[in-house]
Each structure stands twice: as structure tokens, then as C-alpha cells.
DOVO-333395 format. One line per field, with one value per residue (C-alpha): residue number from 1; residue in one letter; x, y, z. Coordinates in Angstrom, 3 decimals, always signed. Layout:
% residues N
pos	[NUM/...]
code	[A/...]
px	[X/...]
py	[Y/...]
pz	[Z/...]
This chain:
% residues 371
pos	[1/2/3/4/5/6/7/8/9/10/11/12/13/14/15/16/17/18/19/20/21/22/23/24/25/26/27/28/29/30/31/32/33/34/35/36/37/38/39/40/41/42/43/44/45/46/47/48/49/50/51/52/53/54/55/56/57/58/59/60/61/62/63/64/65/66/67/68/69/70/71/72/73/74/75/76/77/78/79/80/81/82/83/84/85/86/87/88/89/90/91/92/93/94/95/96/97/98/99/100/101/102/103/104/105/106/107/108/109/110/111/112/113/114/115/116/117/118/119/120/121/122/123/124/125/126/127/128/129/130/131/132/133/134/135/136/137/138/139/140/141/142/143/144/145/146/147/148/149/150/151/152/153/154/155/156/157/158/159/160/161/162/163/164/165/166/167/168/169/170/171/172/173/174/175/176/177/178/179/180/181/182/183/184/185/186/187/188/189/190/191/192/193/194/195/196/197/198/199/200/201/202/203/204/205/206/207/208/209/210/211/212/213/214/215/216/217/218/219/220/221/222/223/224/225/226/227/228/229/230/231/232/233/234/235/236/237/238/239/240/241/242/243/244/245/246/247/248/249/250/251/252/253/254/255/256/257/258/259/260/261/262/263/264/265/266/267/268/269/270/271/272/273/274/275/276/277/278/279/280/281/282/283/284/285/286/287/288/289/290/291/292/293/294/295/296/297/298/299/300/301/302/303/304/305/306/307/308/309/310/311/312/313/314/315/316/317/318/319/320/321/322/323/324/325/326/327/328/329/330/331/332/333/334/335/336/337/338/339/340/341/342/343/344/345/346/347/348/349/350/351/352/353/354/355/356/357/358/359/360/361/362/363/364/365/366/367/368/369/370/371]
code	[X/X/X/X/X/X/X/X/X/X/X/X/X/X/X/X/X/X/X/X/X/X/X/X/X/X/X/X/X/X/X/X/X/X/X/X/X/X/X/X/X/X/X/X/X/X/X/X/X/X/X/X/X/X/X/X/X/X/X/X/X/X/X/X/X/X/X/X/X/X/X/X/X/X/X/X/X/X/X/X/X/X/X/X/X/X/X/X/X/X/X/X/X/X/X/X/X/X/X/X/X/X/X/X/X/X/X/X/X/X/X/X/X/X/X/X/X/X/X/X/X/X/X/X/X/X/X/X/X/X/X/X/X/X/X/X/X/X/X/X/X/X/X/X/X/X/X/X/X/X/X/X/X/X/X/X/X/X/X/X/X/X/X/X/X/X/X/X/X/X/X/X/X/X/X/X/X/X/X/X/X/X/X/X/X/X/X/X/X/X/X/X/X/X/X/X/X/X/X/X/X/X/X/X/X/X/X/X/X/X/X/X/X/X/X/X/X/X/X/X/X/X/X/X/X/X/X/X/X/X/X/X/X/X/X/X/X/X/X/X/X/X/X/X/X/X/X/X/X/X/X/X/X/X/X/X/X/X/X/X/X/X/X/X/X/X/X/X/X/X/X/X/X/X/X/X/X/X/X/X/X/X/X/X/X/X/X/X/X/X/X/X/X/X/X/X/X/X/X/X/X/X/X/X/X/X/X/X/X/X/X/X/X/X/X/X/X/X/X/X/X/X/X/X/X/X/X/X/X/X/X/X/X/X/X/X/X/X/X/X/X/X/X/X/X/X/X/X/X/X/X/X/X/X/X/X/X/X/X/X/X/X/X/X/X/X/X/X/X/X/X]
px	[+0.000/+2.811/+4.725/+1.553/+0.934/+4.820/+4.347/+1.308/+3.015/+6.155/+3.679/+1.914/+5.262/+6.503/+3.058/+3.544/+7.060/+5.914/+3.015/+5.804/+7.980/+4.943/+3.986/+8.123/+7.849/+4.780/+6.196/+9.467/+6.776/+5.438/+2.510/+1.857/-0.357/-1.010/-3.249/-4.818/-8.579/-10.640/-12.792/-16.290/-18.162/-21.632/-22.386/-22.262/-24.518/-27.463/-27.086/-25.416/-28.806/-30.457/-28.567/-28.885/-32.537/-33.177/-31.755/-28.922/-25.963/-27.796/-26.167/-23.272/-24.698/-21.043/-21.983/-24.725/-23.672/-22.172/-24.058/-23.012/-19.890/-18.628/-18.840/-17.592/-13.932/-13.075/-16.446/-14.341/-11.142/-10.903/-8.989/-8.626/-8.018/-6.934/-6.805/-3.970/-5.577/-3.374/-3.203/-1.471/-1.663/-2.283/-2.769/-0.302/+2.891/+3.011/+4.039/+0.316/-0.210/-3.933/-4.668/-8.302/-8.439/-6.680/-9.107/-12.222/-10.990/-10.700/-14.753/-14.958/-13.408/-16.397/-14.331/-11.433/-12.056/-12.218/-10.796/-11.060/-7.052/-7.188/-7.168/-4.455/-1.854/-1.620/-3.375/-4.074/-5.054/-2.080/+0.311/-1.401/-1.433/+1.984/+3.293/+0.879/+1.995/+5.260/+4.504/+2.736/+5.866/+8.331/+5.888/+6.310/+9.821/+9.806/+7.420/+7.124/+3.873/+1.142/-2.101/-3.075/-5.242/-4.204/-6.796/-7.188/-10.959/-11.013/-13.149/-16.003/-14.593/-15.712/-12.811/-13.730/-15.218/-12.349/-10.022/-12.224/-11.793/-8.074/-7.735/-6.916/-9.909/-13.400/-16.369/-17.310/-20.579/-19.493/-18.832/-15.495/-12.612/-11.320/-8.175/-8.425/-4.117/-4.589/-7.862/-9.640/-7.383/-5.574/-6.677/-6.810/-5.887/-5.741/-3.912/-6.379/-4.162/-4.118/-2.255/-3.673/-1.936/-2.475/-5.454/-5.445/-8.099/-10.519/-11.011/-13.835/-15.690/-14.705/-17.161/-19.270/-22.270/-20.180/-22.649/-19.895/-19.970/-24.027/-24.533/-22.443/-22.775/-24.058/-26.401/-27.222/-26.513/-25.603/-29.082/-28.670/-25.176/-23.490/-25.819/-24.881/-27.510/-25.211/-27.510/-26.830/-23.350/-21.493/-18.817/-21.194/-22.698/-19.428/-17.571/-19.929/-22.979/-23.061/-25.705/-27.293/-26.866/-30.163/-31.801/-32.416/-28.633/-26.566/-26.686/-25.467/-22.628/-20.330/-17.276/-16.746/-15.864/-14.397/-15.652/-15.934/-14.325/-16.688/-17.663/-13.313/-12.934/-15.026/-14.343/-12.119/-10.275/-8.433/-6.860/-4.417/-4.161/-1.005/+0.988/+1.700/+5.160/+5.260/+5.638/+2.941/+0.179/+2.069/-0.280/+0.089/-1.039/-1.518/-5.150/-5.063/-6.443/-7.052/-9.287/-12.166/-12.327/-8.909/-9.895/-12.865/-10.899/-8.878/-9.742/-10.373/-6.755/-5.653/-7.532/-6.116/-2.303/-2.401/-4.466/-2.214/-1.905/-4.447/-7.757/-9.909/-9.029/-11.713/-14.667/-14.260/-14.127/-17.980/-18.207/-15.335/-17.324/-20.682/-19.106/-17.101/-20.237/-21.949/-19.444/-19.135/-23.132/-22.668/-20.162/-23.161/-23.690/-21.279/-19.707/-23.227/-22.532/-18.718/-17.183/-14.340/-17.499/-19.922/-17.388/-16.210/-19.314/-20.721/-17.637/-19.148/-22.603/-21.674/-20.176/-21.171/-22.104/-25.961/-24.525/-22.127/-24.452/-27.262/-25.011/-23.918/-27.315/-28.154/-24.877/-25.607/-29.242/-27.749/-25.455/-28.734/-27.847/-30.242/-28.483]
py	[+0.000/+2.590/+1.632/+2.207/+5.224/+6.491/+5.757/+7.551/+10.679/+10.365/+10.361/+13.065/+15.175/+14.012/+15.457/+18.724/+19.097/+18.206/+21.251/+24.126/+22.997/+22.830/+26.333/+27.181/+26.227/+27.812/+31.467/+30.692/+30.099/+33.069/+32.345/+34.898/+32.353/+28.569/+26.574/+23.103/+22.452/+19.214/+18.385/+18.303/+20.878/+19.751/+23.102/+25.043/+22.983/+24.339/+27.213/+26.121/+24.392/+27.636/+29.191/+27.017/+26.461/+30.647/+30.393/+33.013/+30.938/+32.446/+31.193/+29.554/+25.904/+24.319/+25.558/+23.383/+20.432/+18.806/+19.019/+18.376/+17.320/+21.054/+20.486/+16.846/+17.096/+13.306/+12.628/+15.082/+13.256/+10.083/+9.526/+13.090/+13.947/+16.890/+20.349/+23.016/+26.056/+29.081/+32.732/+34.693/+38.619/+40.209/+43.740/+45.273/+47.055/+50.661/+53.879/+55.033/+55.470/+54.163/+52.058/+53.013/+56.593/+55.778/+53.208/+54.848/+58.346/+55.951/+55.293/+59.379/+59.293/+58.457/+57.475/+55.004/+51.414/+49.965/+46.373/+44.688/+44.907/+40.604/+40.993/+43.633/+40.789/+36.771/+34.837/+33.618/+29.883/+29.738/+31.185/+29.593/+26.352/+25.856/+26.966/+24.667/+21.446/+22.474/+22.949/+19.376/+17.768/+19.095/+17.588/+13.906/+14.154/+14.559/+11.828/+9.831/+8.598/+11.318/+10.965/+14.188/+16.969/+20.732/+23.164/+26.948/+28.389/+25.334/+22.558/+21.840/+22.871/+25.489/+27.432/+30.349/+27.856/+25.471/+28.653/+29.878/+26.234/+26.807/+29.954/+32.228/+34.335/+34.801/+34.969/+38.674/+40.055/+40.341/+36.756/+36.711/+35.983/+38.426/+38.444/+41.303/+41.791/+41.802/+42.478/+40.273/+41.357/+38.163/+34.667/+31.434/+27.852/+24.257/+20.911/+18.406/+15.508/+11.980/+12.766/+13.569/+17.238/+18.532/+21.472/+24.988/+26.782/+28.954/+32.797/+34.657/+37.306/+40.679/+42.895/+43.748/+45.873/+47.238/+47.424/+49.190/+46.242/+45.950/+49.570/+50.992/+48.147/+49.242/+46.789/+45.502/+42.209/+41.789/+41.429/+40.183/+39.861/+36.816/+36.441/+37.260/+37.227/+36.793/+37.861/+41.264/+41.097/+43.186/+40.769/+38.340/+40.413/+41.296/+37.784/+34.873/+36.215/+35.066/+36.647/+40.458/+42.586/+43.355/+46.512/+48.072/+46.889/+48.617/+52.267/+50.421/+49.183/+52.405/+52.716/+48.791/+47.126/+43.507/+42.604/+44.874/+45.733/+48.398/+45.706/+45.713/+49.401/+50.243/+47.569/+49.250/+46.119/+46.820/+49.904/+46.770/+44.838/+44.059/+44.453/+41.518/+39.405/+38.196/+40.264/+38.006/+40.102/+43.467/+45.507/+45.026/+47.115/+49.584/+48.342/+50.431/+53.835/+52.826/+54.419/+52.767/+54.142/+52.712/+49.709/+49.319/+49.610/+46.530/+43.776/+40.729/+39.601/+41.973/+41.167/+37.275/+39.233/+41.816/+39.609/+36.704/+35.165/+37.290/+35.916/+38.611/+36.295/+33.365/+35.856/+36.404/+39.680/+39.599/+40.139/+42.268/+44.827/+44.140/+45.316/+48.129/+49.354/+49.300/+51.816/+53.908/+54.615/+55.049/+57.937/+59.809/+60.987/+63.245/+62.896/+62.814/+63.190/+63.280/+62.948/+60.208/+57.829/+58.252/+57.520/+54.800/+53.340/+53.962/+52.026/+48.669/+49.374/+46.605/+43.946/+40.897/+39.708/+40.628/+41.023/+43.251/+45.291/+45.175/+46.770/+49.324/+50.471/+50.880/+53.123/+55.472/+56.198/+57.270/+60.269/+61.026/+59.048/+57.315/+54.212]
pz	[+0.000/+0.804/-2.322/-4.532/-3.014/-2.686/-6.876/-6.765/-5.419/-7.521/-10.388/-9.496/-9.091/-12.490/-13.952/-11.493/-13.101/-16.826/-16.561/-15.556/-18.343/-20.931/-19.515/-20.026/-23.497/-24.333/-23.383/-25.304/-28.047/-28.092/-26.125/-23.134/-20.741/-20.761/-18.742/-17.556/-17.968/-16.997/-19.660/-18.097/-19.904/-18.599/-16.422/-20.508/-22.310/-21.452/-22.340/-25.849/-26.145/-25.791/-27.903/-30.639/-30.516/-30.252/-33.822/-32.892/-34.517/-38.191/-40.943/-38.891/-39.205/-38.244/-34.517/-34.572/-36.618/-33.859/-31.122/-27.729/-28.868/-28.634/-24.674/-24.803/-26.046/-24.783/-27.773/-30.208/-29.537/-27.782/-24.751/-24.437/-20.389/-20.180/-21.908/-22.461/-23.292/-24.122/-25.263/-27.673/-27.616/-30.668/-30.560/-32.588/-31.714/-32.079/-30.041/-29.128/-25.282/-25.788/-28.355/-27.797/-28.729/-32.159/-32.333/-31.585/-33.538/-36.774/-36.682/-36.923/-40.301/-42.421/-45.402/-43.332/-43.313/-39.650/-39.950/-36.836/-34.533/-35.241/-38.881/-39.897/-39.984/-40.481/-40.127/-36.277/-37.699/-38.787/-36.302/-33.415/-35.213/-35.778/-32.769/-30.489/-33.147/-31.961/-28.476/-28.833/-30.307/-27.738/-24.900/-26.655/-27.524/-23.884/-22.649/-25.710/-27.151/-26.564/-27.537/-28.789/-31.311/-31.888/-32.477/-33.253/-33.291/-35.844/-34.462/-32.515/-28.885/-26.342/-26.424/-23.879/-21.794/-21.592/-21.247/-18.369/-16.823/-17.209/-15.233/-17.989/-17.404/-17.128/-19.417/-19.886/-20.567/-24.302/-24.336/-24.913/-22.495/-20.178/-17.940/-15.179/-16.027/-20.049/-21.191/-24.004/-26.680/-27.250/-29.490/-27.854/-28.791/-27.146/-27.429/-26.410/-24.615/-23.058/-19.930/-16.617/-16.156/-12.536/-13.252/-12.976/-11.371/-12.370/-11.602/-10.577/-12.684/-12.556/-14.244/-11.682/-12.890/-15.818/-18.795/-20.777/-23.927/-23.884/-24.144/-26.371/-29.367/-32.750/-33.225/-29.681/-30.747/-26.688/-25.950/-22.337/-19.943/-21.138/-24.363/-28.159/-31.033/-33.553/-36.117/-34.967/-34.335/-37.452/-37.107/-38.244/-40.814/-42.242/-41.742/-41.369/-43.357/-47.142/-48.563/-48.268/-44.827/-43.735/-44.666/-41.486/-40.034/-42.930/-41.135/-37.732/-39.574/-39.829/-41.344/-39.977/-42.936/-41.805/-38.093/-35.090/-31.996/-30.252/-27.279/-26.814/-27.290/-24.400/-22.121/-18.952/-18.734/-21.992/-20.786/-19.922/-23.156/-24.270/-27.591/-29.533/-29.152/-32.646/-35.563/-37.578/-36.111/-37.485/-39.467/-43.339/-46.456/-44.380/-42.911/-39.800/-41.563/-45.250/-47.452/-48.354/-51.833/-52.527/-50.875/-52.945/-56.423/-55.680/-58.284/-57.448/-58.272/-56.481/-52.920/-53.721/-53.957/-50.955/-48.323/-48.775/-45.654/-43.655/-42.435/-44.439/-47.436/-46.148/-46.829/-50.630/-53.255/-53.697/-49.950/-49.452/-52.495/-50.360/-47.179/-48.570/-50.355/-47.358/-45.663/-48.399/-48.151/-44.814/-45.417/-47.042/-42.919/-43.320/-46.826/-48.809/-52.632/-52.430/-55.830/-55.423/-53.374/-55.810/-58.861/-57.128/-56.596/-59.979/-61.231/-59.718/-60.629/-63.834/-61.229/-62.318/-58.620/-57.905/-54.220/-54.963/-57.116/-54.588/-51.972/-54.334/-55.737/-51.944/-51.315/-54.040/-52.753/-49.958/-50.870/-53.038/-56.691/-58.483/-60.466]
């Protein structure tokens, strides 16, 4: 009895010691936090269930193609015990004292794109990918044989919620994950393993009776604490949405062009976000205060030839126009009639796309021209 349970200690140190040297490698890796969830999930499938059946996934039938299996990751990946969740920071580097004023000035200039802070660089699939594989393959070239899955926002797994379990942070009213030292402005990504890791533990919520994130979004897609119609969310309508942008959202949108980050903007906890520690998430072509007339002109060649490699790619010319055109109406607040808009407009009024041409139509009746 006291050898099995001397071996049961020794065990549990070699697992203790393991966990600070996977959290060693994952900073050297680029990664700013790492931690250890449990898999039971149970306590967050109700309210997936909800979710799902209030329809508020829209068009995003891949969240509920799998079920339950998004809070069952030993279902997803068999023999799956544990889960390393980590965190990446991505908010660029640059020598502005708040990152929020630039950020929130930008949606004043009615003819700037806003491109979501995530999307101004590489792709995070792919930088979060290939640094977890790696983190996966130093573990087993230490232990040997490891059962395991990496994933990046790519599969069917509760991220925030395994994150949460993991100690990283806590579920803000937004949704997304916050950490009281960091903010929310960072991506997440897990290895899904077959050793039994000691566990982190969770932290409490911090945001009090802060409303901040409900109030001030465009669309109120936030329509309760904790709960996100994604139907309304312009990161939806810009991203996930494949056909037309509802009527009666298309003023909401702004100058937002490719997702949102209003809910982030105005969040007091990112008055601590941190800049990025990999230059992948640099801004490129010059996304941070482009012009949306400029950006519109781009053929379709070249979107494929300046977006290489960045996530704003996945959604397509057609719905890069629709977007685009969709701003450049919404300029008309301020801008209505301006020369170089209308032109540039008129120019795709002959796009082959119906969508595209849709959205367009729509812009020019706003600054007051009749196709």
C-alpha cells in the first residue's frame, strides 16, 4: 500500500514538473499564458442548447452540426483527459499610449475602413497552429507517445469555456474571455491531450455591474449579460454572413468594414491589453487607416495578392465589395454626394455579382444618386 501510493506521489510530481515545463515552453513560443482544464463541460450545455434552438448561430450551421460534442472534447477526440488552453496577444505594436483613442478616432473618419485589430496581420489559424503542433511535439519528444489533437478556433470545442476552466480568465458580458491583467485582446488555442496534467483553477468574474460592452454596441446584438444574437453582431454580418446585410442593419454598420471591436474598445479592462510578441500580427497594407475608396478599387486579383496570408481572405471579393459598399453609403452621414465615393461606386454598378451590385445600388441612394 505505501509503495503504490509512494508511486502515486512520484507520479503526481513528475506530472507537477511536466506542466511548468509545458507552460516554459509555451512562453518561449510566443505564447503569453497557458493553462490546464478538466474536460467536463456539462455546467455550458445548457445554455449552448439555448442558444442554438433561439436560432442566434444564423447562418453559422457548423456551430450546430455537432451538437453536444462542442462540450464533450473526450467525444471530439478520444482519450482526451486533459486540456492546455493558451493565449497569444495580438494587438499590434506601435508607439500610441492608448490604443483606444486611435481606435475609436478611426470610426470618426467616415471614409477610413475599420478592420477589426485581429485581422491587420496573419493569419491567427495559422500562427497559433503551428506553434501549439510544436509545443505538442516538444511535450512527446519529452514523454514519448502522446495521444493528442491541436486546435485553433477550428473545431467543434468550447474554447472560452475550456479557457475559463483553465484559469486564464473569465467569461465577460461580451462573451469573450477576459483576464483582469490583459484584457480580451488576445486569441486562444488548445492541445487536447491523453495525460492527466495537474489542473489549474478557475477565476472569478470581474465585471461587476459594468454594462460598458451591452450599451455601447451598434447593433445591440448583446441582448442580455453573457448572451450574443449573432444575427446582430457586425462581425457576423461582415464575416460569417453570405448573402445580403439586412436593410435596417446597414446604417449600424459604420465605417466597420471587416468585423468589429466596439464591445473591446469600451471595455475598462483593456486599458491593460497588451501588444503583440510576434511580428505576424504586425499591421500590413496599411489596414489600420485605409481608405475605403482605394480599398474598394482593388480587383479581385488583387484582394487574392495583398491579403495573402491574412484571415480577411476566407470571406471572398464579392463580400469584401458588399461590405465596402456598405461603408461607403454610410459615409453619405457626413460625406453625402462626395465625388471620389460616388465615382467609385458607380464604377461597380456593372459587377457581375448581384450582391455586390445590390449593396452598391443601396450606397448610391444614400449620398442622393439614383443608379
Amino acid at each position: 500500500m505505501y509503495e503504490d501510493a509512494h508511486e502515486r506521489s512520484r507520479e503526481q510530481a513528475d506530472l507537477a514538473a511536466l506542466t511548468q515545463e509545458i507552460k516554459a515552453w509555451g512562453k518561449q513560443l510566443g505564447f503569453a499564458e497557458l493553462g490546464i482544464a478538466g474536460i467536463d463541460l456539462s455546467h455550458a450545455e445548457p445554455g449552448l442548447q439555448a442558444w442554438l434552438a433561439a436560432g442566434h448561430h444564423g447562418e453559422m450551421a457548423y456551430m450546430a452540426a455537432h451538437g453536444m460534442k462542442r462540450a464533450r472534447p473526450a467525444e471530439l477526440v478520444p482519450g482526451t483527459v486533459r486540456v492546455i488552453s493558451a493565449r497569444m496577444n495580438y494587438l499590434p505594436k506601435s508607439g500610441d499610449a492608448d490604443w483606444r483613442v486611435k481606435e475609436r478616432a478611426q470610426m470618426q473618419v467616415a471614409d477610413t475602413a475599420v478592420i477589426s485589430v485581429y485581422a491587420r496581420g496573419r493569419d491567427y489559424h495559422k500562427v497559433l497552429r503551428n506553434r501549439l503542433q510544436q509545443l505538442a511535439e516538444k511535450i512527446e519528444a519529452r514523454i514519448g507517445a502522446l495521444g493528442y489533437r491541436v486546435f485553433t478556433d477550428s473545431a467543434p470545442v468550447l474554447e472560452v469555456e475550456l479557457a475559463a476552466k483553465a484559469g486564464i480568465g473569465w467569461r465577460g458580458k461580451h462573451t469573450l474571455l477576459l483576464n483582469r491583467d490583459v484584457g480580451s485582446m488576445f486569441f486562444l488555442g488548445e492541445i487536447l491531450v491523453d495525460i492527466p496534467l495537474p489542473v489549474d483553477t478557475p477565476v472569478s468574474d470581474h465585471c461587476g455591474q459594468c454594462r460598458a460592452c451591452i450599451d455601447v454596441c451598434p447593433t445591440r446584438a448583446i441582448i442580455a449579460p453573457y448572451q450574443l444574437d449573432a444575427r446582430r453582431c457586425i462581425s457576423y454580418l461582415t464575416i460569417e454572413l453570405h448573402g445580403s446585410i439586412p436593410v435596417e442593419l446597414r446604417p449600424l454598420i459604420g465605417n466597420r468594414v471587416y468585423g468589429c471591436d466596439d464591445c473591446q474598445l469600451f471595455c475598462p479592462w483593456n486599458k491593460f491589453a497588451q501588444q503583440a510578441s510576434v511580428d505576424d500580427f504586425d499591421v500590413r497594407n496599411g489596414l489600420d487607416h485605409a481608405s475605403m475608396v482605394n480599398l474598394f478599387a482593388w480587383s479581385e486579383a488583387q484582394f487574392m495578392r495583398y491579403l495573402e496570408g491574412s484571415p480577411i481572405r476566407r470571406i471572398g471579393h464579392q463580400r469584401w465589395l458588399r461590405n465596402l459598399a456598405v461603408g461607403l453609403g454610410n459615409a453619405a452621414g457626413s460625406m453625402r454626394g462626395d465625388a471620389a465615393i460616388v465615382q467609385a461606386l458607380q464604377a461597380q454598378l456593372q459587377h457581375p455579382s448581384g450582391l455586390v451590385r445590390e449593396h452598391v445600388i443601396w450606397a448610391l441612394q444614400q449620398h442622393g444618386v439614383e443608379s
